[in-house]
ROMI-653728 format. One record per residue (C-alpha): residue number from 1; residue in three letters; x, y, z. Coordinates in Angstrom, 3 decimals. Layout:
% residues N
   drenba   rotor          u          v          w
      NUM     ALA          X          Y          Z
...
//
This chain:
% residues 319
   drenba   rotor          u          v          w
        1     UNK    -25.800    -17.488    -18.111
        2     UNK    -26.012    -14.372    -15.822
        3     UNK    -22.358    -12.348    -15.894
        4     UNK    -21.589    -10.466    -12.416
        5     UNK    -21.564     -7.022    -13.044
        6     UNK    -19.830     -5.501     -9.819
        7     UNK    -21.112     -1.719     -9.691
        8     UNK    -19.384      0.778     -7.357
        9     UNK    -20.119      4.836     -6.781
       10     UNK    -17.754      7.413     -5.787
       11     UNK    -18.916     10.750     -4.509
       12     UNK    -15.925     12.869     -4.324
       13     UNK    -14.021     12.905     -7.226
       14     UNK    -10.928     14.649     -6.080
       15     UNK     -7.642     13.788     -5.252
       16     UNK     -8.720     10.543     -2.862
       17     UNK    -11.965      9.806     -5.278
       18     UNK     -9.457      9.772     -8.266
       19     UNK     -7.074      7.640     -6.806
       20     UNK     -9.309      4.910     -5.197
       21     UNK    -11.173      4.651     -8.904
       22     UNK     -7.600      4.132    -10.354
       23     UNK     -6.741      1.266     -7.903
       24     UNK     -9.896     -0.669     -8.379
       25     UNK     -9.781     -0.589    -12.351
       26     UNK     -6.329     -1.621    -12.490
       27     UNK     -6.310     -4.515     -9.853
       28     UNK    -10.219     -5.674    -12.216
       29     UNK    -12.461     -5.187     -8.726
       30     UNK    -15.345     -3.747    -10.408
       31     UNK    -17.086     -3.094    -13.825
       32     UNK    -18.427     -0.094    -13.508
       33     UNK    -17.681      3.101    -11.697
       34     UNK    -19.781      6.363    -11.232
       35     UNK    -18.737      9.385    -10.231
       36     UNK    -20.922     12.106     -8.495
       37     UNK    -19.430     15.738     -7.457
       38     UNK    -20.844     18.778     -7.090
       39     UNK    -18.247     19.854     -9.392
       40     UNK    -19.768     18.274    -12.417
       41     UNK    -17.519     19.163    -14.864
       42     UNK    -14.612     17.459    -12.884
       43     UNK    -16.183     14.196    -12.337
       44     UNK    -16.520     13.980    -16.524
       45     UNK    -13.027     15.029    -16.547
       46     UNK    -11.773     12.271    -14.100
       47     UNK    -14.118      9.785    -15.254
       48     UNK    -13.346      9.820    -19.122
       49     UNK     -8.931      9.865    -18.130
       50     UNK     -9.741      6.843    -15.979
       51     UNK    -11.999      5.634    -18.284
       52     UNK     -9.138      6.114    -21.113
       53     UNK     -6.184      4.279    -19.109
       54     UNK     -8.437      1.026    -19.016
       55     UNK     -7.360      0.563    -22.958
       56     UNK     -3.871     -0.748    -21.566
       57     UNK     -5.282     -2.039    -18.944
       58     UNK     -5.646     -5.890    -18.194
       59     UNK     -9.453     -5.685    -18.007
       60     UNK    -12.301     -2.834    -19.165
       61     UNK    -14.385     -1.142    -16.203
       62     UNK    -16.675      1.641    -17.327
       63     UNK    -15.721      4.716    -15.689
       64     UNK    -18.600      7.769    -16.195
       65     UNK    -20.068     10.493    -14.350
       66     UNK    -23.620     10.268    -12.947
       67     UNK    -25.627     11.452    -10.253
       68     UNK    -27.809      9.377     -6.843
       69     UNK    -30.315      7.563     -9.214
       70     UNK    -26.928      5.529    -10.699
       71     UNK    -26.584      4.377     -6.972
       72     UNK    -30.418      2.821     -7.153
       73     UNK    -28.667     -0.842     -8.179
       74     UNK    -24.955     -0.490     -7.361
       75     UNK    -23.080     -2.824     -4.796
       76     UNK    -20.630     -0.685     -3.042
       77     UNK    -20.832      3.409     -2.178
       78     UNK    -17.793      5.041     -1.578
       79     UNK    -17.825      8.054      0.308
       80     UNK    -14.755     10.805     -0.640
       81     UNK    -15.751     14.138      0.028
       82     UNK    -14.807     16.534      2.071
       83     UNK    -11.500     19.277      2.697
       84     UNK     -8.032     18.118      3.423
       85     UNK     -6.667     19.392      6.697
       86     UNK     -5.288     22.945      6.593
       87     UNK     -1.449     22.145      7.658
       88     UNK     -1.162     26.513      8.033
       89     UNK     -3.321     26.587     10.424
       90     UNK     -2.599     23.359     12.628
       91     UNK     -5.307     21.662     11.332
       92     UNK     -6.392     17.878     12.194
       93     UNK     -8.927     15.570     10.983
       94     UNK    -10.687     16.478     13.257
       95     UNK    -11.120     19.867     12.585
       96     UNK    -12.526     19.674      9.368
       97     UNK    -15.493     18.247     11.057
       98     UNK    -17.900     20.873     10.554
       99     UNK    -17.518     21.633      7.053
      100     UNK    -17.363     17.890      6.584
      101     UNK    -20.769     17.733      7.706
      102     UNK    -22.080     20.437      5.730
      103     UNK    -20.708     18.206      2.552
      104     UNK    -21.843     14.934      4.418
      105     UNK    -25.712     15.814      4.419
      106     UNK    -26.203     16.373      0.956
      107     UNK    -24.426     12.942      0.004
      108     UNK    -26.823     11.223      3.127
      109     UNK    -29.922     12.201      1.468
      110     UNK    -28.157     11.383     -1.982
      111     UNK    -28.260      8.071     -1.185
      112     UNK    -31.429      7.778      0.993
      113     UNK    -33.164      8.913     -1.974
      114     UNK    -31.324      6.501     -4.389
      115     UNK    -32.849      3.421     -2.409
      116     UNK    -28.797      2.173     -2.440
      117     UNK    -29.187     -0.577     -0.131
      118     UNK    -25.555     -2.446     -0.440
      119     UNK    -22.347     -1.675      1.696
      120     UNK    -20.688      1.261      2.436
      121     UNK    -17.460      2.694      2.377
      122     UNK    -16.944      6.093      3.517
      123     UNK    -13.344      7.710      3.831
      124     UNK    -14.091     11.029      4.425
      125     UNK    -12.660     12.470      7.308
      126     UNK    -12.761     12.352     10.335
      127     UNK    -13.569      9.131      8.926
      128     UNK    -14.940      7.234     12.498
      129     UNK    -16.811      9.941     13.314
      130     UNK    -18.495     10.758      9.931
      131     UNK    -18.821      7.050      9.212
      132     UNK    -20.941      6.700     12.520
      133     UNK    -22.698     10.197     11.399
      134     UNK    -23.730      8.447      8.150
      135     UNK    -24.640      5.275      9.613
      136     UNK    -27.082      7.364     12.501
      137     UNK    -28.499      9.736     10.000
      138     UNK    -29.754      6.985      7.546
      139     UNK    -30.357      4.197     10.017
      140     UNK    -28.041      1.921      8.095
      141     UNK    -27.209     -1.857      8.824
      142     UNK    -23.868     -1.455     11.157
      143     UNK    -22.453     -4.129      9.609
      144     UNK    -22.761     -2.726      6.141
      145     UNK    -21.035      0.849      6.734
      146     UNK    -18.077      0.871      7.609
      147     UNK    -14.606      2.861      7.147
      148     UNK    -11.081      1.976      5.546
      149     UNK     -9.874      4.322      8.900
      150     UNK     -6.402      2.478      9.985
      151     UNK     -6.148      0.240      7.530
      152     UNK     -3.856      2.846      5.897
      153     UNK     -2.318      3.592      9.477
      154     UNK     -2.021      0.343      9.966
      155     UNK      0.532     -0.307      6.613
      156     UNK      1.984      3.238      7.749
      157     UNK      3.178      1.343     11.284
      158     UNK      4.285     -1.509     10.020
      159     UNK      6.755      0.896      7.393
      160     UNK      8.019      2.490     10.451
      161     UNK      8.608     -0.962     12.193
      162     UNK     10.089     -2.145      8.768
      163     UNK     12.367      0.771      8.501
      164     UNK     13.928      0.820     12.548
      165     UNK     13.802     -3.626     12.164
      166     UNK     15.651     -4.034      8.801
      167     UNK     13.005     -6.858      8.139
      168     UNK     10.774     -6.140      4.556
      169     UNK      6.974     -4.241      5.814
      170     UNK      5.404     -7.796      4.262
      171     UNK      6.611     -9.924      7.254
      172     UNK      5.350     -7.604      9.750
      173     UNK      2.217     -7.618     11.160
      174     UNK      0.869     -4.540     13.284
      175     UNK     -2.771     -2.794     13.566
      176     UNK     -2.973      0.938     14.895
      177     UNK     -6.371      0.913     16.428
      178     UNK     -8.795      3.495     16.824
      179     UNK     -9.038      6.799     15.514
      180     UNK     -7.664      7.369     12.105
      181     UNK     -6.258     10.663     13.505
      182     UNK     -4.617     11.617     16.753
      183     UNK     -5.817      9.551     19.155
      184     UNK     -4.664      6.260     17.524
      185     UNK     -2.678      3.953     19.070
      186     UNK     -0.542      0.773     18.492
      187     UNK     -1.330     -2.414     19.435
      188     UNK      2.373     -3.213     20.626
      189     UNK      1.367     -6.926     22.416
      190     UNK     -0.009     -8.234     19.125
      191     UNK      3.011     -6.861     16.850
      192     UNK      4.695    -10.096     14.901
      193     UNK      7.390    -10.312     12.899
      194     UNK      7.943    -13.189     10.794
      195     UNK      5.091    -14.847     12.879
      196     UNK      6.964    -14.414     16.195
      197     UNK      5.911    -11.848     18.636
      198     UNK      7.718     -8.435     18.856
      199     UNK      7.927     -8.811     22.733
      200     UNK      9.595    -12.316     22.309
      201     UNK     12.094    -10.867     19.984
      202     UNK     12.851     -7.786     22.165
      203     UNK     13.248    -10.588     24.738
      204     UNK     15.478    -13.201     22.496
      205     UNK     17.020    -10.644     20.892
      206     UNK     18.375     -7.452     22.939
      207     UNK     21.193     -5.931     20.437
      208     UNK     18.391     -6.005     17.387
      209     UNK     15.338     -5.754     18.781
      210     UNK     15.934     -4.813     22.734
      211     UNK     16.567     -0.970     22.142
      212     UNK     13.758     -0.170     19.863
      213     UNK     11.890      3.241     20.858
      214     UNK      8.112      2.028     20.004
      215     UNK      7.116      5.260     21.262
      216     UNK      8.974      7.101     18.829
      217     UNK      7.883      4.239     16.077
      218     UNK      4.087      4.720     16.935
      219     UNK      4.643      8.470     16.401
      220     UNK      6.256      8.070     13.102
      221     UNK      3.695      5.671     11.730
      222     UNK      0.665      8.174     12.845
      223     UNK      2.583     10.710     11.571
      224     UNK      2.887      9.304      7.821
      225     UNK      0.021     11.058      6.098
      226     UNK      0.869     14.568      7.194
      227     UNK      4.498     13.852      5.921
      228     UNK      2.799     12.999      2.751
      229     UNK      0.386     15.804      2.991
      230     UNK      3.297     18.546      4.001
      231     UNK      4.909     17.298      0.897
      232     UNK      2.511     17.198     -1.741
      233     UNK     -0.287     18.627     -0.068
      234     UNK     -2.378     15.276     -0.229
      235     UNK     -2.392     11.832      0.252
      236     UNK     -3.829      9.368     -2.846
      237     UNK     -2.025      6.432     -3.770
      238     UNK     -1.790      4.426      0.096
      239     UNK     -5.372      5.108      0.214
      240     UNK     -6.104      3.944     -3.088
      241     UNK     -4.455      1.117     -2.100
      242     UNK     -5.897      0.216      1.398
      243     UNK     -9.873      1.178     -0.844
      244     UNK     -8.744     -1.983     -3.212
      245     UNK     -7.973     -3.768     -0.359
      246     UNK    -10.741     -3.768      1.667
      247     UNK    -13.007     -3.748     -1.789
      248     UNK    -11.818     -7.436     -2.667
      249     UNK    -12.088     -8.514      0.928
      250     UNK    -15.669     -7.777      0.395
      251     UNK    -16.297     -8.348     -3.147
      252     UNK    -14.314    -11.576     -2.953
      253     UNK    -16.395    -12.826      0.014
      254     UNK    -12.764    -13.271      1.714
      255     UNK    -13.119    -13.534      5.279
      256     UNK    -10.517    -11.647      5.567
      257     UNK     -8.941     -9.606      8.884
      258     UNK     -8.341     -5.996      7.949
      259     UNK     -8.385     -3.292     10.153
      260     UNK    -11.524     -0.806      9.941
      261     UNK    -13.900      1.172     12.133
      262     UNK    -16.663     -0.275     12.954
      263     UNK    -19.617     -0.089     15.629
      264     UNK    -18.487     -1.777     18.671
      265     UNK    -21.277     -3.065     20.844
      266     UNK    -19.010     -4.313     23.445
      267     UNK    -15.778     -5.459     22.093
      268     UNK    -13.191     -4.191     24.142
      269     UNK    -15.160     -2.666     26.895
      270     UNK    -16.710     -0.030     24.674
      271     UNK    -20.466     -0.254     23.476
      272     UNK    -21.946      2.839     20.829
      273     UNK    -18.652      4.083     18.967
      274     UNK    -17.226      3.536     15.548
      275     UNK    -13.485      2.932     16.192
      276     UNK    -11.123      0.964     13.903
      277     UNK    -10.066     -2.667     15.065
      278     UNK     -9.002     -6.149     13.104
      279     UNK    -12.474     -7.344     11.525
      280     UNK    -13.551     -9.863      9.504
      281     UNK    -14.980     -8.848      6.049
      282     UNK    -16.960    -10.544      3.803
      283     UNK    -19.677     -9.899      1.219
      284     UNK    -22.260     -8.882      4.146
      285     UNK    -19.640     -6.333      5.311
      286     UNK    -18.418     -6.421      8.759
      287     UNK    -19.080    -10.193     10.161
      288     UNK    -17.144    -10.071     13.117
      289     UNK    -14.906     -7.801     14.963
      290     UNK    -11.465     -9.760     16.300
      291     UNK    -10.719     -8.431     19.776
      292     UNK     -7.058     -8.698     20.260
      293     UNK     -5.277     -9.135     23.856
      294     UNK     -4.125     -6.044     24.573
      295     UNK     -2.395     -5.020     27.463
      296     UNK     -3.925     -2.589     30.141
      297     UNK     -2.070      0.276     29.173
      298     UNK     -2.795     -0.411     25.443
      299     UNK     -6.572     -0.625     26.365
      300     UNK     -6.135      2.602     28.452
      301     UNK     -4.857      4.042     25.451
      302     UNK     -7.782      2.804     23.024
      303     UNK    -10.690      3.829     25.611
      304     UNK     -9.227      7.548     25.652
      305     UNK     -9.007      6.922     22.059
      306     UNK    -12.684      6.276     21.388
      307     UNK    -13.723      8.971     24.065
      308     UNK    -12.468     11.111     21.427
      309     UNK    -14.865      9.867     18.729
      310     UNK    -17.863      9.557     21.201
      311     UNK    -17.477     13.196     22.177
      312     UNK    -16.601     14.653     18.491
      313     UNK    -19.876     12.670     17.098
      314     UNK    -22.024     13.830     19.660
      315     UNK    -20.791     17.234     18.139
      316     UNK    -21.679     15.795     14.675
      317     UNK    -25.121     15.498     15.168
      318     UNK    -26.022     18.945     16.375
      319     UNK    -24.347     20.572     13.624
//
């Protein structure tokens, strides 16, 4: 009898790296885990405390360091390096985009060399536009690399909606599409609470529902991760969480609808940009991409959106 051995690499082993290991060994995704940093010394360190909390965990997973040739036969890559945002100076995303490059090439030919050929996962910011970068450079499989992007958003929105609706985050349904950055925007027409449709509601019921500012909700759901980062000067456990999730989608063979950015070659009027929108995932990686009804404005909003991306990767690939 052959025993599944589910194999997973990390590059970045940092603050993000960490935390996505520590969400996958806890919830059993994987066996193994291998981290690579240019920082050697830290992805021993992080590897053998991970490795250690699996003792009182409910199952083991093998947490080490390593280097490309571990990727050779492992199933899913995981992308985490790059620089935070500098908050002092204004920073966004997509700012760090040239010295997220710089990082970006090494790990490219990393894995080129490896011969990895399985799905991957890359987080890195700004995460659409290096996940497209990554996908050009190596001539990947679209369907196979892909990024977590507004999945995290996505769980950020539906706190805000939670937190202005009185109704528990779990019974709301919501996707920010997009970028995972600035440009993001919420899919308002295909919000549900409960299974009923947020316009219906605002509709049915005007004292609860009829006053809500979604502008104001929008901007506090995009604005999550720099409360977090303002705070404690990164984010790591939503991210963890929103890796796991999209991890067992694929690893499970789900079928399941999660929000990531992926190539659209025609969905919603756009054809040559990674931009994050409901898709199907599966063991293959990205089997279909769910295009939602949105309203003219809302697709106003998403085109200016992925103009955004197009324009910033264009500026990837000449740096």
């Amino acid at each position: 009898m052959e025993l599944q051995k589910r194999k997973i690499i990390i590059a970045g082993a940092g603050h993000v790296g960490s935390h996505a290991g520590y969400a996958l060994i806890s919830q059993g995704l994987c066996e193994e885990i291998v981290y690579i940093d240019v920082d050697e010394n830290k992805a021993r360190a992080q590897a053998m405390d991970l490795f250690d909390s699996t003792v009182y965990l409910q199952k083991r997973c093998l947490v080490r360091a390593g280097n490309y040739t571990d990727a050779a036969d492992g199933d899913l890559f995981i992308v985490a390096a790059g620089p935070l945002p500098d908050m002092s100076k204004g920073q966004t995303r997509m700012d760090t985009l040239r010295e997220t490059i710089a990082i970006i090439k090494d790990v490219v030919e990393g894995i080129r060399s490896s011969g990895f050929h399985g799905i991957i996962l890359n987080i890195s910011n700004p995460a659409d536009v290096v996940t497209h970068y990554i996908q050009r450079v190596l001539d990947y499989p679209a369907e196979k690399i892909f990024s977590t992007s507004t999945t995290l958003d996505s769980a950020r929105l539906r706190r805000a909606i939670s937190e202005a609706v009185g109704v528990d985050q779990k019974s709301i349904l919501a996707y920010a599409l997009g970028e995972h950055g600035e440009s993001q925007m919420a899919a308002w027409s295909a919000v549900t609470i409960g299974g009923k449709p947020l316009f219906q509601l605002m509709e049915e019921q005007p004292e609860r529902y009829g006053s809500l500012d979604l502008k104001a909700i929008a901007a506090e759901g995009k604005a999550g991760g720099w409360h977090i980062l303002a705070g404690k000067g990164s984010t790591e456990f939503g991210i963890g969480a929103a890796i796991a999730e999209v991890v067992r989608a694929v690893f499970g063979d789900e079928n399941r609808v999660l929000p990531v950015s992926t190539l659209l070659t025609g969905q919603y009027g756009e054809n040559g940009v990674y931009a994050s929108v409901p898709s199907l995932l599966n063991r293959h990686g990205v089997a279909e991409v769910i295009e939602l009804n949105l309203t003219e404005e809302e697709l106003e909003e998403f085109h200016k959106s992925c103009q955004t991306m197009k324009e910033n990767f264009k500026l990837a690939l000449t740096l």
